[in-house]
N, C-alpha and C positions, 0 to 999 in steps of 0.2 A: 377298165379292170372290172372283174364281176366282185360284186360282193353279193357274199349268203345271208338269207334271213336265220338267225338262231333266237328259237325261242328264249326268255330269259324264266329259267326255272326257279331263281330265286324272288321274282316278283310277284306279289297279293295286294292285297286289300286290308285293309283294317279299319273295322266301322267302329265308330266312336256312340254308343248310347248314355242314357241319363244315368247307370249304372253299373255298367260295362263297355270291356273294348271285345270285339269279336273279332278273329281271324278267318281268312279263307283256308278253304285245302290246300289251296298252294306253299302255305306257310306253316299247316301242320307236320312236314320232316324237321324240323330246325324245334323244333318243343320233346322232338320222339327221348330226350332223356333228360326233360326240365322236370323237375319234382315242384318249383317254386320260382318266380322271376322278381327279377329286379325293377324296376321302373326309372329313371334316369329323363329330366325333359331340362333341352339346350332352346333356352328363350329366344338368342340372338338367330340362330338358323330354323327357328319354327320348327324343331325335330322333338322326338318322341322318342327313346332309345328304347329296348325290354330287353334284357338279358337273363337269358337260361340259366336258373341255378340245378343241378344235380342234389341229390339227395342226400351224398356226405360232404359234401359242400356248404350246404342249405342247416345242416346238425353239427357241423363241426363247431360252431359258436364263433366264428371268424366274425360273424358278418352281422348287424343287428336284425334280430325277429323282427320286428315292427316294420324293417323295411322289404321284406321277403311277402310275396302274396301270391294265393292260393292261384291254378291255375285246372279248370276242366277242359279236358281232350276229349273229343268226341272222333266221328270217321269223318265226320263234315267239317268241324270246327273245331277251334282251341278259344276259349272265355278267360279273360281277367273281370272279376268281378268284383269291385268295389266302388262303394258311390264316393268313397274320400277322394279315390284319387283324382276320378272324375271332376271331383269339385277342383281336386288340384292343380287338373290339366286346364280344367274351365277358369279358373282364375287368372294363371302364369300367360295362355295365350288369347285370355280375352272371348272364349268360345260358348255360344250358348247352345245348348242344350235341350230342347223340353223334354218333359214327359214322354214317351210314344215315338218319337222322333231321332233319326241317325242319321252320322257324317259319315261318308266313306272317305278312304286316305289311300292312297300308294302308299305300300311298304315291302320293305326288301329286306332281305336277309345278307348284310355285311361280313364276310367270309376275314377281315382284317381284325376288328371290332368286337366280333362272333356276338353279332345281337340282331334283333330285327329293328330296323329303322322304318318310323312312320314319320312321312314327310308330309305337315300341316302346308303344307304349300300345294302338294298335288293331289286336292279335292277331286273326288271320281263322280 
């Protein structure tokens, strides 16, 4: 039996620095109507959830501000930038960090879920 190679269009990269997380292109369609994301980390499967909030979503007051963080889209990239959480993710899975220095991650965009999942297990 043949089988076809099909690219997987929802797989990227997500590097992990001292004060952000960066995404690849591949993963900037899945932010095209995030105003603000959520951040969600599952200790036991070494995962990294982010889900897309919309903008009346994100205003409606459903959901606490303090957990909502800012998000910039570029044509190359999409940046969460906060050194807290960093600390947050650096603490929960034990992960250092310096200065200068980045981890890149597989991550996918789960179409069930509707978030991108970065899987600390599949180090690039």
């Amino acid at each position: 039996m043949l089988e076809f190679f099909e690219a997987n269009q929802t797989a990227g990269i997500a590097t992990i620095y001292d004060r952000h997380i960066l995404f690849n292109t591949k993963l900037i369609p899945f932010f095209e109507n995030a105003y603000k994301v959520r951040v969600a980390l599952d200790k036991d499967d070494k995962k990294i959830y982010v889900f897309m909030i919309d903008k009346d979503y994100a205003l409606s007051g459903e959901l606490s501000e303090s957990s909502l963080l800012s998000i910039s889209v570029s044509k190359s990239y999409v940046r969460i930038a906060s050194k807290p959480l960093i600390e947050f993710i650096s603490n929960t899975f034990n992960l250092k960090i310096n200065k200068g220095e980045s981890i890149g991650f597989k991550a996918n965009y789960d179409n069930n879920k509707k978030c991108i999942i970065i899987d600390l297990g599949g180090e690039v």
